[in-house]
N, C-alpha and C positions, 0 to 999 in steps of 0.2 A: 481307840483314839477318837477323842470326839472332832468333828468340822465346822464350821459355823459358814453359810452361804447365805449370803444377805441380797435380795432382791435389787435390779438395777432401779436408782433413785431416779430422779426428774424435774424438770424447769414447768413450776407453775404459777398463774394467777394469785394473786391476794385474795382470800374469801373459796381459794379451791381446796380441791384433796386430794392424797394421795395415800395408795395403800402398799406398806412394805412389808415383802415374807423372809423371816429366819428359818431356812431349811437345815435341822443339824441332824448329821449320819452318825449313825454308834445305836445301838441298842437302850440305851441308858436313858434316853430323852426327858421317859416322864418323872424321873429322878434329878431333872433339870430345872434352875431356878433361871430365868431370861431376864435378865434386862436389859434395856435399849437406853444409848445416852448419843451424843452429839456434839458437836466441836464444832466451832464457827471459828472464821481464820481471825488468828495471833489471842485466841481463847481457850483456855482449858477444856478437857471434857468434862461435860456435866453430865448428870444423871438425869434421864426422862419419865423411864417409868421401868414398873418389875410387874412380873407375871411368878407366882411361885409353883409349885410342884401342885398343889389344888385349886391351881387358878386367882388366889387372890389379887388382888390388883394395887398396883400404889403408883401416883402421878406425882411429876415435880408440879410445884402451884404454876410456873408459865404453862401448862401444856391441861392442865385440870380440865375437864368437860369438853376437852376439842379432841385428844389422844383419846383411841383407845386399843387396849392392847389383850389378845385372845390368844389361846392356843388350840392347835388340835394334833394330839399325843397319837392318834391312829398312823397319821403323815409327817410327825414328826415338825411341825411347821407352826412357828409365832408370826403373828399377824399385828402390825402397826398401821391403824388406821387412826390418819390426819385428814383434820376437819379446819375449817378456817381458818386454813394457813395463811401464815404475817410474813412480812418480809424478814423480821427477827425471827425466825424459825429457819431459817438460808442455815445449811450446817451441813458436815458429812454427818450421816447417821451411824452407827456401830450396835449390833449385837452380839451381846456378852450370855453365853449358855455356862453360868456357873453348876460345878456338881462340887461340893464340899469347897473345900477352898482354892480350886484350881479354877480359874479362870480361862475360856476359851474366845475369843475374841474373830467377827466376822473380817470381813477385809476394808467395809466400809462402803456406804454409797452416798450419792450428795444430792441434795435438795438444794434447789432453788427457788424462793419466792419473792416473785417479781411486783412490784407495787403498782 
């Protein structure tokens, strides 16, 4: 059974950053495609960005050259690092550790950026 534990998020600055870790337990990890998306209240979840099973990388065009997103398959742990964050970037965050078509979903953590 895979877990997804998502990093406690946080209230920050405009023009600051902050770095979010997906911790997921199971064996399986690096058989794991991750990606990260985000909900802002009375808005659907969007996709932010994916990480695949060899590291490739894909951004939504709002988050392009400010996101970026790493893994390291020894610990198990994706890594969301946010750069000049906007007040439109205020969201809960969610990581999603897909393996084939089962979808595994973290619990959520919430960004704040403050103008």
């Amino acid at each position: 059974q895979v877990q997804v534990v998502e990093s406690v998020g946080g209230l920050v600055q405009a023009g600051g950053s902050l770095r979010f870790t997906c911790v997921v337990s199971g064996s399986v990890f690096r058989f794991l495609n991750v990606d990260w998306y985000r909900q802002a209240p009375g808005n659907q979840r969007d996709w932010v960005a994916t990480i695949s099973t060899g590291a490739r990388t894909n951004y939504a065009g709002s988050v392009k050259d400010r996101f970026t997103v790493s893994r390291d398959n020894d610990k198990n742990t994706v890594y969301l690092q946010m750069n000049s964050l906007k007040p439109e970037d205020t969201a809960v965050y969610y990581c999603n550790a897909r393996l084939m078509s089962t979808d595994n979903w973290g619990q959520g953590t919430q960004v704040t950026v403050s103008s």
